[in-house]
N, C-alpha and C positions, 0 to 999 in steps of 0.2 A: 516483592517490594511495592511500598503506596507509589503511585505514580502521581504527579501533580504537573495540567498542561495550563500555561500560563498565558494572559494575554499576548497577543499576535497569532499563536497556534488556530485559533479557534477562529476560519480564514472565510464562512460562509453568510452572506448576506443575510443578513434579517430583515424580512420584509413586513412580516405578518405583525398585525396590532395586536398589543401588550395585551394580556386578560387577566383579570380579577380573577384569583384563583379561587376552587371551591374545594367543600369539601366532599372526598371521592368518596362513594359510598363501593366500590368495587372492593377497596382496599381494607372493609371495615371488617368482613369476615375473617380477611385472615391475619387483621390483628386480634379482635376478639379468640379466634385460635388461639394463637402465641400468649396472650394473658393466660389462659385456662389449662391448655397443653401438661400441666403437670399434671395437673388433677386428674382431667380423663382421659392422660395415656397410661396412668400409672393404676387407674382403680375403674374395674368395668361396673361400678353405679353409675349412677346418671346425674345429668345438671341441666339445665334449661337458663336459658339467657334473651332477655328482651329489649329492645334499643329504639327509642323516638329519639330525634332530631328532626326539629322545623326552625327553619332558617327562612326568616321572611315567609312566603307562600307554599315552599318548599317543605312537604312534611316525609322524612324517611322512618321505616317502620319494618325491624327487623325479626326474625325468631332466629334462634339457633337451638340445636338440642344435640343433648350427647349422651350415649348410654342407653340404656335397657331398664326395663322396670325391675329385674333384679337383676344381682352379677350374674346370673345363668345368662350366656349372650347368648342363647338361644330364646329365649323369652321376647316380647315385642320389644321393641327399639320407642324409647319417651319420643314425642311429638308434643305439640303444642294444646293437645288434652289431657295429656299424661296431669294424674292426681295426686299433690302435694297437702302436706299440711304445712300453713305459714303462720305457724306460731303466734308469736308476739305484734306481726303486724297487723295482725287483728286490733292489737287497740287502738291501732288509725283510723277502724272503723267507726269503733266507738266513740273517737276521738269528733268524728264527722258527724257520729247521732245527736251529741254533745253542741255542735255547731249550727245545726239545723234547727236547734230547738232554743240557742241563743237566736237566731236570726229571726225567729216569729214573734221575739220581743215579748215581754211580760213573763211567763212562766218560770224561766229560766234565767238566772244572769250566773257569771263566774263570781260574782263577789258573795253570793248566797250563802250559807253556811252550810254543809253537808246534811244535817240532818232534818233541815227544811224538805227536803227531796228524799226521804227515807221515807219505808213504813216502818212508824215507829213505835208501834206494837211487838214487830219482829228482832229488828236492828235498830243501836244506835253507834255512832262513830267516836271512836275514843276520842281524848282528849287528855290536854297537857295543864297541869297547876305547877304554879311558880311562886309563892307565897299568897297573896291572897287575888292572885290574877289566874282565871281559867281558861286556857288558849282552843278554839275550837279550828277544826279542819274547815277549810272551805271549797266548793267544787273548783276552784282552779289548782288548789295545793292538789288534790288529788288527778285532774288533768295533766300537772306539769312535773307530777312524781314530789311533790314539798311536803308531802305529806305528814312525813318523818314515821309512817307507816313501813312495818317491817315487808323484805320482799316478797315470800312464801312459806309461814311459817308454819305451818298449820298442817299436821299428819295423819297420813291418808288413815281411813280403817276399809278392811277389804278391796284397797287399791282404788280408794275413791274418797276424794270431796265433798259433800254435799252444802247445799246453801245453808242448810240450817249448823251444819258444824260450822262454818265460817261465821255464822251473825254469831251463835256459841263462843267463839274467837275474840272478836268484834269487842261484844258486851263485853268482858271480862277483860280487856288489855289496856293499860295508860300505858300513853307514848311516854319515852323517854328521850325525848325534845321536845321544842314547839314545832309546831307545821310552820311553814310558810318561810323558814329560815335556810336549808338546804336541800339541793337536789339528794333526793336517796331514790335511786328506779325501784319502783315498787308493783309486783303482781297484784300482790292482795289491795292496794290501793286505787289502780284501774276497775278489778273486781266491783268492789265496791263502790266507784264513778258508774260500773256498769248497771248495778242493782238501783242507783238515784237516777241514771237516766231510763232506765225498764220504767219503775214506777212513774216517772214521772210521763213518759208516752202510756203507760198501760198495756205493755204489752212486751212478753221474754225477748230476750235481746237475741234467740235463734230467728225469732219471724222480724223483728226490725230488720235486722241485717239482709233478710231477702226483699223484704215490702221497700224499704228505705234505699237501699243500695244496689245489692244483687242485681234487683229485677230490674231498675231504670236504667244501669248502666250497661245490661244486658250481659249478665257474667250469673252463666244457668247453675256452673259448676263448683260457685262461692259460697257456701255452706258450712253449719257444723255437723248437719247429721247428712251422710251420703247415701244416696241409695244401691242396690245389688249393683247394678251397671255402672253407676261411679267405683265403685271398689273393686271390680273390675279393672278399673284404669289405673289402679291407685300405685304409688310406686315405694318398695320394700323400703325401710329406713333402717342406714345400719351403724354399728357405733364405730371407733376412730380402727378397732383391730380388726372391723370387717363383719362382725355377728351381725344378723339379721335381729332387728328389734321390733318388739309387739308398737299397734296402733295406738295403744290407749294411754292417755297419761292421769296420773294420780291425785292433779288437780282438779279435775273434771269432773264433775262439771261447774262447780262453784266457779270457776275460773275461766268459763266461757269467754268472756267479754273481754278478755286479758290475754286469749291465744288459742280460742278454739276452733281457730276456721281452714278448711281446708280450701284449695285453690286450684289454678291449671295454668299455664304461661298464657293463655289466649286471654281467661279473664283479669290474669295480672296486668297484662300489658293494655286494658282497658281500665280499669284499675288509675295505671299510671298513669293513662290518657287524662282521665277524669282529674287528678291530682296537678296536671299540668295546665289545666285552662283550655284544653282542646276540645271537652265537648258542651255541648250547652244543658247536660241536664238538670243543675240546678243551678242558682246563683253563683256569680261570681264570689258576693259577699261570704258564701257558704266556705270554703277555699279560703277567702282573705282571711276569714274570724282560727279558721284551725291552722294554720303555717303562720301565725302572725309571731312575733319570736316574743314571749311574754318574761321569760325569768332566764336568766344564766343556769348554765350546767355546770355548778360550780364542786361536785364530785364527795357529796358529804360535806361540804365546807371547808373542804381540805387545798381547794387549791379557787382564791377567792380573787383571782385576776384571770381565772378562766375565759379564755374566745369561744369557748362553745355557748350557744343557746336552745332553747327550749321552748316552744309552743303548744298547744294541746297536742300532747303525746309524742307529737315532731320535735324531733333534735336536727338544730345545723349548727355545721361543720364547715371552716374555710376549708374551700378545696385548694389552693395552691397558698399554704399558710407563710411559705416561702417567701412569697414574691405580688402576693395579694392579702390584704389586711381587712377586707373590705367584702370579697367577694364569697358568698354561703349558698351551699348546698341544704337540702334538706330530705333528713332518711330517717328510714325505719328497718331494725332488724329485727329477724327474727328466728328461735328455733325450742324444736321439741327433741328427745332424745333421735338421731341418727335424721336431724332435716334443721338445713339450714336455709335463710331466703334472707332479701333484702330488695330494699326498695330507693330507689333517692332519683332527685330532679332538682335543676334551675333553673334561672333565667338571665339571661344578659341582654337588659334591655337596650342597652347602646348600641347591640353586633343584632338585634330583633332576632335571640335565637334562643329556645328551649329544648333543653335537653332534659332526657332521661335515660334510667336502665332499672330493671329486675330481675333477679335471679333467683336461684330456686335449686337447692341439691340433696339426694339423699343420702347425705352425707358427710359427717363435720370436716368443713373449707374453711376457710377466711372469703365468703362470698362478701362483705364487707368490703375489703381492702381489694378486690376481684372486680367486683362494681366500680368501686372510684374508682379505677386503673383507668377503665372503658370511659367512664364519665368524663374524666378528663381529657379522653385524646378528641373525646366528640367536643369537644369547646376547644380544642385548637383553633387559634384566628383564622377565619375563611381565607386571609390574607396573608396567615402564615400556616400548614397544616405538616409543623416542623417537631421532631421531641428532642427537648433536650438529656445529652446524656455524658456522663464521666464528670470529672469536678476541677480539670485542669484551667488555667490562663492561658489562652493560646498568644503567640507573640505576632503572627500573623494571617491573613487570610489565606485558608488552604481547605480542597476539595479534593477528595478522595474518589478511584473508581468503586462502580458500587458492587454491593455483596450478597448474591452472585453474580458475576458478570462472565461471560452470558448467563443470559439469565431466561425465565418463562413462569411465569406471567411480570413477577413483581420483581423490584431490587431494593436494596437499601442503599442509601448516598450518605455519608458521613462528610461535613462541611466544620471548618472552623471560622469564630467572628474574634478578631484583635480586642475590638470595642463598640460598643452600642452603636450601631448604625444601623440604615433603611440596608434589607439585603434584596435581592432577588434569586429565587435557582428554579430556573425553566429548563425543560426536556423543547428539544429540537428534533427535526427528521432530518435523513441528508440533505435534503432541497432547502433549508432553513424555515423550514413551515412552522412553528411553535405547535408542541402537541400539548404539554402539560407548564404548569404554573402551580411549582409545589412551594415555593411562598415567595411573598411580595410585599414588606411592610417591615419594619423596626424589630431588630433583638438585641437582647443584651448579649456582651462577650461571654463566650465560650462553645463547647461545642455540642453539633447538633446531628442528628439523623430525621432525613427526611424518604417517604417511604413511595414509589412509584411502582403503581399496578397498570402493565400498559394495556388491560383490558381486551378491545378486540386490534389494538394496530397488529401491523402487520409484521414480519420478520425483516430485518434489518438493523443497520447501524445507526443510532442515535447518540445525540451529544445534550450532556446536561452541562447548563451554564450560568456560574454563580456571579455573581456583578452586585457590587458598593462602590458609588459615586466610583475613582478612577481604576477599584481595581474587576479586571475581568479575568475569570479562571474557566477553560472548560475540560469536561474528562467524555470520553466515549463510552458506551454502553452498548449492547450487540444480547439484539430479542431472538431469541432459535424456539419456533413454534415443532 
């Protein structure tokens, strides 16, 4: 039976001053567990997980890793060089070669027409006729997917791509729209962003990506062509029934600049650092021009009061569409047959806190909806670090012991709110010393689970105690080391 001990019960002096609660980074492993828990207890591939959070000065900086480079769990165990391919986040790259060469002014602008930036000897970029009006592509319809350029249409021969079958493509295809009117995600249309920004630097988009990116950011292992010792590291990709699938995809190499880059959690999570404002290697403006939210995602034109957006190649997404209207994340996903990844980050500049996470599996996950789990609990208010959970009205305030009790290390506290009010639920020792402050600030009614890792305290009886304006509830809790 829930036990609930109500004001009076909870009989020991409080002496100790109130504290601004934070957030525990003890307890972030073994939620990131619990999010993942299905995936690798259920399948011996692997997954890699990476997590920034800085909060004011405070910067936390996590790895995790699960799995083996193949199911033989006898094979190495992934680490934070283990070698991915990450897809389609590669067009972020491009997205950012694109941005750095807006930013030196003159050469480049987004309102340009595509084929300004072509050789166009080689390639020209289709185009749409609508009576006696000729609609032409321009580099932001093709950064922001407008392009109304098909996704991957174009069939391999010998299990390969080549540039010249795609300009072959190219020449010969009228859109059937105008660009500039709907989101359509498009490979061949990045592609092709790739081929106007190559030309217009002078140089294949395998060596930008090292000269420009790779190498400043300091990510050795960010590449499309890997050498013996990278592939070495490199981790088996398998499809949903478990087969072991080959490295190569059928786009390639035409398609480089659309999803050809291989990765490792150490440079992803540099990567993301970069992406966050955290290092200084190039401009800020560099960052402001590529995550600036330029066109709606509005999904083919099919759904034209769309909340999603879109900036060069970046899509955001309200992370709490629920209960915030207002507030966007910003990600990139990505995969090739049997490898999934994902990338996203925000910022709250009112709480001065950025977060991020990427992930990385060889394996088809939902690492998407895996990431914003994570992402979300890392932007719980430092003032409240509470989840909400179930979908009842509670009729009054009530706190539950927690689960397990005893417990070692952690527990779970399940609390109810009647109605919006300031809460508080602090952990006590039996002296009434205050140990923890698992939140302190405004929720709305209903009910919550808040999650305490008692780290290194020591074994004993503790009492957690939930307090709004007059009412005061506490329960005991009992740590067996």
């Amino acid at each position: 039976m829930k036990r609930k001990i109500y004001a009076g019960v909870f009989l020991l002096l409080i002496t100790a001053p109130l504290l601004n609660a934070q957030f525990n980074p003890d307890s972030l492993r073994e939620r990131v567990n619990r999010i993942v828990k299905q995936y690798v207890d259920t399948n011996k591939a692997s997954m890699v997980v990476g997590i920034i959070r800085k909060e004011g000065n405070t910067v936390l900086n996590r790895k995790y890793t699960y799995g083996h480079l193949r199911k033989d769990t006898t094979s190495p165990r992934t680490d934070s060089l283990t070698v991915y391919h990450i897809g389609s986040v590669t067009k972020t790259f491009t997205a950012t070669l694109l941005s750095m060469l807006i930013q030196q002014g003159g050469s480049l602008r987004l309102s340009d027409l595509a084929d300004t930036h072509l050789p166009l000897a080689t390639v020209r970029s289709p185009f749409y006729v609508s009576g006696s009006d000729t609609m032409r592509i321009t580099i932001l319809d093709l950064a922001t997917h407008y392009s109304a350029l098909p996704d991957d249409p174009i069939q391999p021969v010998n299990d390969s791509t080549t540039y010249q079958m795609m300009y072959n493509y190219l020449n010969n295809h009228r859109l059937l729209r105008a660009p500039g009117e709907c989101f359509l995600y498009s490979n061949l249309g990045v592609a092709l962003l790739g081929v106007a920004v190559s030309h217009t630097y002078g140089a294949i988009i395998d060596s930008l990506f090292i000269q420009k990116i790779s190498r400043p950011l300091g990510m050795p292992d960010t590449k499309i062509s890997i050498n013996a010792e990278q592939e070495s590291r490199r981790a088996t990709p398998y499809s949903v029934n478990g087969d072991p699938l080959g490295f190569f995809k059928s786009s390639w190499p035409a398609f480089y600049a659309a999803g050809g880059l291989y990765s490792t959690l150490s440079d992803f999570l540099k990567y993301l650092e970069f992406n966050m404002g955290l290092t200084q290697a190039y401009p800020q403006s560099v960052l402001d021009s590529a995550h600036k939210i330029r066109r709606m995602n509005n999904d083919t034109c099919r759904q034209m009061n769309s909340k999603n957006r879109v900036g060069l190649v970046w899509q955001m997404t309200l992370l709490n569409p629920q209960t915030d209207s207002n507030f966007y994340y910003t990600w990139k996903d990505g995969g090739v047959p049997g490898t999934e990844s994902f990338i996203c980050f925000t910022e709250d500049e009112q709480k001065n806190l950025k977060t991020g996470v990427v992930m990385i599996a060889n394996q088809s996950i939902p690492n998407g909806k895996l990431a914003v789990e994570i992402l979300r609990y890392l932007n719980e208010s430092s003032s409240s670090a509470v989840t909400p959970v179930g979908n009842s009205s509670p009729e009054k305030f009530a706190l539950y012991g927690g689960y397990p009790n005893p417990f070692n290390p952690s527990t779970r506290i399940r609390f109810e709110v009647p109605v919006a009010a300031n809460v508080s639920l602090k952990i006590f020792d039996i002296n009434g010393k205050l140990v923890s402050t698992l939140a302190d600030g405004k929720l709305s009614a209903g009910e919550y689970e808040a999650e305490w890792n008692a780290g290194n305290s020591s074994s004993g009886v503790y009492f957690c105690r939930l307090e709004s304006g007059e009412t005061v509830i506490s329960t005991k809790l009992v740590l067996i080391r």
